[in-house]
N, C-alpha and C positions, 0 to 999 in steps of 0.2 A: 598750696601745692600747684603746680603745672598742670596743666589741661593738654595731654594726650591722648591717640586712640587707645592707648592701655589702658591710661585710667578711666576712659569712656567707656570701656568695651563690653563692663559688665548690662550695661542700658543700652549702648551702643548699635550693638547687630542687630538689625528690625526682621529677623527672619527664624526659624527654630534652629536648636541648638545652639546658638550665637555665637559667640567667638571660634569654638570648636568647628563649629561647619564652616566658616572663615577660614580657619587655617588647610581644613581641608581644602575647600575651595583654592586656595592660595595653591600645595602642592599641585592639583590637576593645574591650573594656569600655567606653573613653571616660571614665573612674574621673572625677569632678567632687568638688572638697571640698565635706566635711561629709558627703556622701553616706554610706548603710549600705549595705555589699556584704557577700554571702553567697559564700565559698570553697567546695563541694560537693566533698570528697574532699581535704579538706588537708591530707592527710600530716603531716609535722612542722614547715609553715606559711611556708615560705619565701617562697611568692608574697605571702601575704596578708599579714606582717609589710614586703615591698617596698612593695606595692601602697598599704600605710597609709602608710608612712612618704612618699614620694615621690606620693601624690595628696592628701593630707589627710584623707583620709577614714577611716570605722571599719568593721576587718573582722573579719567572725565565718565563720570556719575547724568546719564541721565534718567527721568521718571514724571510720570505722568502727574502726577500728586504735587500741586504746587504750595501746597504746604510744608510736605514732605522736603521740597527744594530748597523754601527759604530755610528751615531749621538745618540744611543739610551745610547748607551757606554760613549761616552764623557760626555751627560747630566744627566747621573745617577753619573759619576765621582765630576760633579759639583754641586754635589746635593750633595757628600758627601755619599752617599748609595751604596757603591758597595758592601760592607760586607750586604746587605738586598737584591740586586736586580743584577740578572744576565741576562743578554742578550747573544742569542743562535741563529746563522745564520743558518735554515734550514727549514725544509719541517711541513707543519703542518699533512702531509700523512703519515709522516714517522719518527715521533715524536721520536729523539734520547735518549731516560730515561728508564729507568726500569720496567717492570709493579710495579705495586701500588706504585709509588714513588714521589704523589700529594697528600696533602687532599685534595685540590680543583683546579678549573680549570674554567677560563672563556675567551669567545672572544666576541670580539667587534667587528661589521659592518665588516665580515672578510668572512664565509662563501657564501655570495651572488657571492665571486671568486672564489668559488671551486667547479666542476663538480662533483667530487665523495664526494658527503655528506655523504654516509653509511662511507668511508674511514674515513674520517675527525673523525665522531662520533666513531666509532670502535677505530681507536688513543687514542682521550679524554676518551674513557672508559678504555682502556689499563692502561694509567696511573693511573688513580684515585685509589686513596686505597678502600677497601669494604668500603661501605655507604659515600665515597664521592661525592663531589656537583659538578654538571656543570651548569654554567651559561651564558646566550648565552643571547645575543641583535643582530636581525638579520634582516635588511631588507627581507621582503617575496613579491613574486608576489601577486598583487591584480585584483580584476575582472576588473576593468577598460581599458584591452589591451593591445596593445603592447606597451616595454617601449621606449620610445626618447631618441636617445644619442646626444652628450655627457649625462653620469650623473655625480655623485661626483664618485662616485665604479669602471667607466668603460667607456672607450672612445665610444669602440664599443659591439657588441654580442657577439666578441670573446673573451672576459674575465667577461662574466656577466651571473652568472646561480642564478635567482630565483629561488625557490621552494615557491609552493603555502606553506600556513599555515599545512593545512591537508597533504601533502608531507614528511613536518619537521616532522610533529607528527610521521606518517608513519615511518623513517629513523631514529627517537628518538629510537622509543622504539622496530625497530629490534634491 
């Protein structure tokens, strides 16, 4: 059989809910062909090999996980999409592109790793072109207390930074 993101997509999405929170992800985006979107934390590139194949557009997947990158590389190669979808081993603080050289931009279950949110957010706005979209699915702290580890994000405290709801908004819109 053919090696698509469809047929990948049950192992595919490195994030919860997986293909379902993809396509969600997908409608917030609004993905339009031809379009360049930026993946911010693409794991081993599931969404972003979806996201091309099924809007027409080109995606560039970066992530800090260099493992994460080469599997994301071989399975975009198997997929046939590498003229659609690029994978980029680096820092989501210190996003290596150009200003405005995204229409759009989204992450997945990615920021709940990163301490400097204003950093992260300042990056994604760097890229975007004027009036482009960022699209974000993010675990946030809840009233409920302290979290239990292990979780799925984070063994321990020292790779797992919540931010309440009203924080994100807060760091959205400096």
């Amino acid at each position: 059989a053919a090696i698509t993101p469809d047929v990948l997509a049950p192992a595919d999405h490195f994030h919860g809910r997986g293909l379902a929170a993809t396509k969600e992800l997908a409608r917030l985006l609004d993905a339009q062909p031809g379009e360049c979107i930026l993946d911010i934390g693409s794991g081993i590139g599931g969404p972003a090999r979806w996201i091309a194949s099924h809007f027409d557009c080109r995606v560039t997947g970066i992530d800090l996980t260099e493992a994460f990158c080469r599997a994301a590389v071989a399975l975009t190669a198997a997929c046939g999409l590498e003229s659609r979808v690029t994978i980029v081993h680096g820092s989501a603080l210190a996003l290596p592109f150009a200003d405005a050289s995204f229409d759009r931009a989204y992450s997945h279950n990615v920021i709940m790793n990163i301490a400097d949110k204003p950093a992260f957010y300042r990056e994604a706005y760097r890229v975007l072109k004027p009036g482009g979209r960022l699209a974000l699915i993010n675990l946030t702290a809840g009233p409920t207390g302290t979290v239990r580890y292990p979780t799925p994000w984070a063994a321990t405290s020292a790779t797992s930074f919540l931010a309440t709801f009203e924080q994100t908004r807060i760091d959205l819109e400096a």
